[in-house]
C-alpha positions as CSV (number, residue, x, y, z in Angstrom):
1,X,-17.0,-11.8,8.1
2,X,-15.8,-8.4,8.9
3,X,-15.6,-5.9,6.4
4,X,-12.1,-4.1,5.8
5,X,-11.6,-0.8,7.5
6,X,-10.1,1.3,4.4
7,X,-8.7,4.3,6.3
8,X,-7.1,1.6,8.9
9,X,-5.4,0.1,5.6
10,X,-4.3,3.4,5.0
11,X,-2.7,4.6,7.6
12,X,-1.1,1.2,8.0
13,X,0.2,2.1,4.8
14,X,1.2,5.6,5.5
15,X,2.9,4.5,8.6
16,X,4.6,1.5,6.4
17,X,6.3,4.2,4.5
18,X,7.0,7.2,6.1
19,X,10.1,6.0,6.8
20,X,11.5,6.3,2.6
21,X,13.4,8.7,1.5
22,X,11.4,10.8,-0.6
23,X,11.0,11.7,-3.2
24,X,11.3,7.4,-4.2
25,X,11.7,6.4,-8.2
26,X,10.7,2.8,-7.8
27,X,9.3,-0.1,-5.6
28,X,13.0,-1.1,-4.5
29,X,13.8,1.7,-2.8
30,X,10.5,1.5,-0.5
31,X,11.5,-1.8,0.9
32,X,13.8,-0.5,3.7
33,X,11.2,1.3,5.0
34,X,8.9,-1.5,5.3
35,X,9.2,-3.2,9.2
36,X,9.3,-6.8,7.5
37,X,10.6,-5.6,4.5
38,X,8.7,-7.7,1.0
39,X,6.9,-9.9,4.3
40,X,5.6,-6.2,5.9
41,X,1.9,-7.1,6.0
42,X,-1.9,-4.9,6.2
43,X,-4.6,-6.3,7.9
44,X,-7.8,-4.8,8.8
45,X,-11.1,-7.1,9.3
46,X,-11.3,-10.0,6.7
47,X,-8.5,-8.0,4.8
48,X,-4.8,-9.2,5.0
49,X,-1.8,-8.9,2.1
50,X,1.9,-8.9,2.0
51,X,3.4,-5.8,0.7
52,X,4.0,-7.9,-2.4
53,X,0.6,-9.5,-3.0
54,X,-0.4,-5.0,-2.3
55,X,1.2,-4.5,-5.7
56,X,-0.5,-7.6,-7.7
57,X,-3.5,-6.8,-6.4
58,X,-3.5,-3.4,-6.9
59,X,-3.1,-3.7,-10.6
60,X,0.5,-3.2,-10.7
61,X,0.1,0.8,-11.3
62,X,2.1,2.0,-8.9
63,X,4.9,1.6,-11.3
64,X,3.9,3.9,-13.5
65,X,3.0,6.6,-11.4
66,X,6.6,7.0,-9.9
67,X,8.2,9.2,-8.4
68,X,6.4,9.6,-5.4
69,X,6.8,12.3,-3.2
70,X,5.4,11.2,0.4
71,X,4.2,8.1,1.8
72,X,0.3,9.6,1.7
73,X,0.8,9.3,-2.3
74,X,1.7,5.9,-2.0
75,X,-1.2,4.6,0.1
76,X,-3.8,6.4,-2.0
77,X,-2.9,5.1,-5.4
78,X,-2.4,1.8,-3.6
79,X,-6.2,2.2,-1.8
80,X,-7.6,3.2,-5.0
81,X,-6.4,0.2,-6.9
82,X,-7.2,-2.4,-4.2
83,X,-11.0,-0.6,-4.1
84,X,-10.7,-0.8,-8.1
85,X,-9.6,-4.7,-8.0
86,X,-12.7,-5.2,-5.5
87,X,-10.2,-6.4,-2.7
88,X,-11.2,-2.9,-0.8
89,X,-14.9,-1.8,-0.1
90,X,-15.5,1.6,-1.7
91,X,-15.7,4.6,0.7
């Protein structure tokens, strides 16, 4: 098994959405930024989820914390809730 590479699942991230108009107010307006749009996909090691399965797994808290201002924002709280779920190894 290979263990996840956390800053490779963030940058995927980053690189995911940099392409948003910021500042965004909710999940629906990231989605044409996405390559794949809801089927846009992180992998790193034995680590791979849709954009979608991102937000389950990640508790769901990124709705709450909108508006986001830059894709960076975005991939942390997204990190931090996948590390916090136990789908991410802790750095």
């Amino acid at each position: 098994m290979a263990e996840p590479d956390v800053d490779e699942v963030r940058r995927q991230l980053i690189d995911a959405f940099e392409g948003a108009d910021y500042p965004v107010s909710n999940p629906m307006e990231l989605l044409p930024a996405l390559p794949n749009g809801p089927a846009t996909t992180f992998e790193s090691g034995d680590f791979e989820m849709s954009v979608m399965e991102l937000q389950s797994a990640s508790g769901g808290g990124m709705q709450e914390r909108f508006p986001y201002d830059s894709p960076e924002e975005i991939a942390d709280d997204v990190i931090e809730g996948l590390q916090d779920a136990g789908e991410l190894p802790e750095n």
